[in-house]
C-alpha positions as CSV (number, residue, x, y, z in Angstrom):
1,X,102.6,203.2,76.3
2,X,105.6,201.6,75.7
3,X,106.1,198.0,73.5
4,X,105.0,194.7,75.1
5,X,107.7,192.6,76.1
6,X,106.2,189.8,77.8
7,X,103.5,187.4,75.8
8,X,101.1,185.3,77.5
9,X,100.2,182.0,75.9
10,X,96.9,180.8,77.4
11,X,96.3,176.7,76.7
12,X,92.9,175.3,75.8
13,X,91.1,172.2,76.9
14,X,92.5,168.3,76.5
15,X,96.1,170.1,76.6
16,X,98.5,171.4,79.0
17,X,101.3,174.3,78.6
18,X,103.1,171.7,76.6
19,X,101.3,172.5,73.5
20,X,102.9,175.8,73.4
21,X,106.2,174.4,73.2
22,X,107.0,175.5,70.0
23,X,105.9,178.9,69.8
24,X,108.0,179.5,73.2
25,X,111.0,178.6,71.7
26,X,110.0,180.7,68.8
27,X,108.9,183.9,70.9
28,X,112.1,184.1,73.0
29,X,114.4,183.9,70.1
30,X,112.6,186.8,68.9
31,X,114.0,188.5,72.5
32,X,110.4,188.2,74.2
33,X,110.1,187.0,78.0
34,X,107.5,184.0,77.0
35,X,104.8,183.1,79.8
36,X,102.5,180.2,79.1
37,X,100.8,179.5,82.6
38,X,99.1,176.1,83.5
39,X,95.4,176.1,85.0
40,X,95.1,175.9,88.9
41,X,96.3,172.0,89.5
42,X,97.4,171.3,86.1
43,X,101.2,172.5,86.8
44,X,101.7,168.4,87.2
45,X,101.9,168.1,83.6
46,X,100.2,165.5,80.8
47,X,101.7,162.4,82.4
48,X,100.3,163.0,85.8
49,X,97.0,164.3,85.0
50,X,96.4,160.9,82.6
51,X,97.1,158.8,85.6
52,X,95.5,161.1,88.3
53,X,92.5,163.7,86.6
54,X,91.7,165.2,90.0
55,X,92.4,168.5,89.3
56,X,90.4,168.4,86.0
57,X,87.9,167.9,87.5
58,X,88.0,170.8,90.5
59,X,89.0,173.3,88.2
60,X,86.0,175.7,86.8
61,X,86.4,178.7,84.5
62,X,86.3,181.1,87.6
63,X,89.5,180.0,89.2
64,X,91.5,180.3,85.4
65,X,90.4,183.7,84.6
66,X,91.8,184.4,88.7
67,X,94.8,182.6,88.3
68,X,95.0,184.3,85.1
69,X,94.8,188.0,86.2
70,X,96.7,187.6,89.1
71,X,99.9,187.0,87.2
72,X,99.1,189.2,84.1
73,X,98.2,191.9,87.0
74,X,101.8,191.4,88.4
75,X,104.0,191.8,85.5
76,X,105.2,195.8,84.6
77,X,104.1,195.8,81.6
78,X,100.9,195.3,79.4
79,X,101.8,191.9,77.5
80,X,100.4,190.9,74.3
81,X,97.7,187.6,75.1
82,X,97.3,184.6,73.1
83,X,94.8,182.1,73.5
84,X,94.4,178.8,71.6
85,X,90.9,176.9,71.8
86,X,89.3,177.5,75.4
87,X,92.3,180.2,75.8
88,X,90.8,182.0,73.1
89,X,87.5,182.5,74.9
90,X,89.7,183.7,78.4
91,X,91.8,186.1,76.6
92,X,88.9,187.8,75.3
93,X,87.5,187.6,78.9
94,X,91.0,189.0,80.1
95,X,90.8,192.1,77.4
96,X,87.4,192.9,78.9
97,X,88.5,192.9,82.4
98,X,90.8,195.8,80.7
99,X,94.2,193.3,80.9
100,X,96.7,192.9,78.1
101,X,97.9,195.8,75.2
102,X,96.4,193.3,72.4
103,X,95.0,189.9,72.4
104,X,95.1,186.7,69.5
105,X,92.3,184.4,69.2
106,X,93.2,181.3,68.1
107,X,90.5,179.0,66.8
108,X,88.6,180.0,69.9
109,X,85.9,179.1,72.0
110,X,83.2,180.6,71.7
111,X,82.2,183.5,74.5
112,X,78.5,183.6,76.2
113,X,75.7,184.5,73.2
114,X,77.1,182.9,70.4
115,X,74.8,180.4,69.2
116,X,76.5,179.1,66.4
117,X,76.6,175.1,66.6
118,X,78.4,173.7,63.3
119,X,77.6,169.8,63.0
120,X,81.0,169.4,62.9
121,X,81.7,170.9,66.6
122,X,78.7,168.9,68.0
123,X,80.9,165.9,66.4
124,X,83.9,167.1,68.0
125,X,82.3,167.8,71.5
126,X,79.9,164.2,71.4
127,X,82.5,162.7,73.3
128,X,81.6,164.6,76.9
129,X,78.0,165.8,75.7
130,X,76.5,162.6,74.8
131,X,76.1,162.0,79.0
132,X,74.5,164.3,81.1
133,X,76.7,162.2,83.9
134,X,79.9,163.7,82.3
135,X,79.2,166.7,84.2
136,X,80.5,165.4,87.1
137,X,83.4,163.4,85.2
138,X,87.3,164.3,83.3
139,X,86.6,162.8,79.7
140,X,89.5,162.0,77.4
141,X,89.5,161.6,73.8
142,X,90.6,158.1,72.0
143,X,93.0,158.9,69.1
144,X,90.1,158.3,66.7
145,X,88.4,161.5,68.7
146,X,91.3,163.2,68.6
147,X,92.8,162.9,65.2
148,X,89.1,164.3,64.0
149,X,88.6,167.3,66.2
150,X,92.3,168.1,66.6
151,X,94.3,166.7,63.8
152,X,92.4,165.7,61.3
153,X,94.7,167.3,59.1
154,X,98.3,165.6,60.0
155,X,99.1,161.8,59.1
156,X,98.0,158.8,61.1
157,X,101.4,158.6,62.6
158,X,101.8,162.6,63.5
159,X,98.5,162.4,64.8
160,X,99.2,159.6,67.7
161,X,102.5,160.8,68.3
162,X,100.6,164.5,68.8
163,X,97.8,162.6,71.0
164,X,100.8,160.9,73.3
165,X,102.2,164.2,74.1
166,X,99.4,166.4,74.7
167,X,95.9,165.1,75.3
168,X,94.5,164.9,79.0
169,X,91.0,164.4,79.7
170,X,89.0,167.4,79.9
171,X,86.4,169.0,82.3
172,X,82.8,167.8,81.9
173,X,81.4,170.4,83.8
174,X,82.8,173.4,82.2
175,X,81.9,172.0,78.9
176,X,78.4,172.1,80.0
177,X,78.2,174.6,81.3
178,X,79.5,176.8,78.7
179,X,76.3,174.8,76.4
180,X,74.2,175.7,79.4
181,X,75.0,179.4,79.2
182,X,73.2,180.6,76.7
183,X,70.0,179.1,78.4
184,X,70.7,180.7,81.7
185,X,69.6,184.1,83.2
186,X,72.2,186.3,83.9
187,X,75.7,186.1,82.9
188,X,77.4,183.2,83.4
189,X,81.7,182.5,83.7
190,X,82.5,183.3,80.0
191,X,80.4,186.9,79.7
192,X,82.4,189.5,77.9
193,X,80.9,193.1,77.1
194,X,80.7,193.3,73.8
195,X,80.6,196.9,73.9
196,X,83.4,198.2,75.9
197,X,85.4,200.2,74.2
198,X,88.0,200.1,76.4
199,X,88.9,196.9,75.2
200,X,92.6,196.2,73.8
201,X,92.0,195.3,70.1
202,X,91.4,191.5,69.2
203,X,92.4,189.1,66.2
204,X,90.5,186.6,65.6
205,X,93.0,183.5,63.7
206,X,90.8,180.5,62.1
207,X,91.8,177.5,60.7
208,X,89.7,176.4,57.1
209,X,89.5,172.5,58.1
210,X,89.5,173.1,62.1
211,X,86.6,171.0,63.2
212,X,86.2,171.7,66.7
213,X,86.0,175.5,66.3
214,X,85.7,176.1,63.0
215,X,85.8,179.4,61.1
216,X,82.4,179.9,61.3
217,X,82.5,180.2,65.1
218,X,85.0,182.5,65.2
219,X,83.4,185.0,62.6
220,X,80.0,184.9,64.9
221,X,81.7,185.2,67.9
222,X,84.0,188.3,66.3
223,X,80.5,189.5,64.6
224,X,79.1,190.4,68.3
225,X,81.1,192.9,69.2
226,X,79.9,196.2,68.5
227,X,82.8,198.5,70.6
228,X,84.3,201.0,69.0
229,X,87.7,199.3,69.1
230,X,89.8,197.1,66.6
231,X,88.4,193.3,65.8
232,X,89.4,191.6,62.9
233,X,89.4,187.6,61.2
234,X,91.9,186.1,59.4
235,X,91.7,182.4,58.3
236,X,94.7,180.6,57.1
237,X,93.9,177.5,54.4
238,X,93.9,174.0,55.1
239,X,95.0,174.3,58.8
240,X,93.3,172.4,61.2
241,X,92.5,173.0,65.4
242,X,96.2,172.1,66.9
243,X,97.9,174.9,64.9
244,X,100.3,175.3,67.7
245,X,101.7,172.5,66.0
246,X,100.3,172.0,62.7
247,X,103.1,172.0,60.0
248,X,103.7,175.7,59.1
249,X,102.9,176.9,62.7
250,X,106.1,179.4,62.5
251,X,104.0,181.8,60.0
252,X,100.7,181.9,62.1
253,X,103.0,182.5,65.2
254,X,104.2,185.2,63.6
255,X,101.1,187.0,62.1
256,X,100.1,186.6,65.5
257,X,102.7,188.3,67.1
258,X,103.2,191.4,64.4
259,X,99.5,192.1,64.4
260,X,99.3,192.2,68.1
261,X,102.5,194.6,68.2
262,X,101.3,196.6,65.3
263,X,97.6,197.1,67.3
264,X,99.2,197.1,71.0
265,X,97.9,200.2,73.0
């Protein structure tokens, strides 16, 4: 199989594309055709969805993975996948569906059957879990929210500037339901096959003071796969949940990129 050329940067929840903005530049001066899709309805951008949330709240989990595989199915080449937050749960969902020549984690969500709850996520995620109504709702973050579960790492000032840009509300439903799944029969939007040893290999990349996913998530989410394929943590000190744009964002770009090329198959 022949290099990956293309990389796919998958966004999370409460952002947009836009949060990629660096590591796009970054990618395609290293020669790479750089793809970082929007969700289905999101394409409007931060502005818009802050003064219209409709499509927050019609998109589910269901219709991203779709969107997702339908352009990663028409490109000629397996590209390396890189998910940040909620991405990081749907490219390991994209690697099961056998998509992608090597996929990077990045302070992921949790996929379906990992229990692990840290007090500081259930902090993080009060905001839309507090109300059972939120299901039904798009809930945005105040700054205060924000700077704790995304930035509690940067200054006041970096922090609000950080919130302008890139926070939107989020979906309420999805956020329950990926609490819910666990509880359910069957397997719900998130399932991955933690055996499949087809899978294209998977790094999991933590951040030490990432409240929202912190590195405890990811090494229980990595710890359940038991495929005969390659899955490996890193954690990098004193970063927080945005490193897409924490300060020193060009070397975990990087590590991402080189181990994904190194593992590609």
């Amino acid at each position: 199989m022949s290099t990956p050329d293309t990389i796919v940067l998958i966004h999370g929840f409460w952002v947009t594309p836009r949060s990629w903005e660096h590591w796009i530049d970054h990618y395609e001066k290293r020669g790479y055709r750089v793809l970082a899709p929007a969700y289905p309805g999101f394409e409007v951008g931060v502005e818009a969805l802050n003064a219209d949330p409709t499509p927050i709240l019609k998109v589910t989990v269901q219709e991203i993975i779709e969107s997702l595989e339908t352009l990663i199915g028409g490109l000629g080449r397996p590209p390396v996948l890189i998910g940040h937050s909620a991405g990081g749960a749907f490219t390991q969902i994209l690697l099961d569906h056998g998509l992608g020549a090597a996929g990077v984690a990045i302070c992921s969500a949790p996929t379906e059957g990992v229990p692990v709850v840290p007090l500081s996520q259930v902090r993080s995620t009060f905001p839309v879990l507090r109300n059972p109504a939120n299901r039904h709702r798009a809930v945005g973050l105040t700054h205060k929210q924000w700077h704790y579960a995304f930035t509690n790492t940067f200054t006041e000032e970096e922090s609000r500037a950080l919130y302008e840009r890139y926070a939107i509300p989020a979906s309420g439903g999805v956020f329950w339901d990926s609490v819910l799944a666990n509880l359910r029969p069957g397997h719900q939007a998130t399932f991955v096959d933690y055996h499949n040893d087809d899978r294209a290999p998977l790094l999991f990349i933590a951040g030490e003071l990432d409240h929202l996913m912190p590195p405890r998530v990811q090494r229980s989410n990595a710890s359940h796969y038991t495929s005969d394929t390659v899955t490996e943590v890193t954690e990098f000190a004193g970063r927080p949940h945005l490193l897409p744009a924490a300060p020193g964002w060009e070397e975990i770009a990087d590590y991402a990129l080189d181990w994904a090329l190194s593992h590609a198959r």
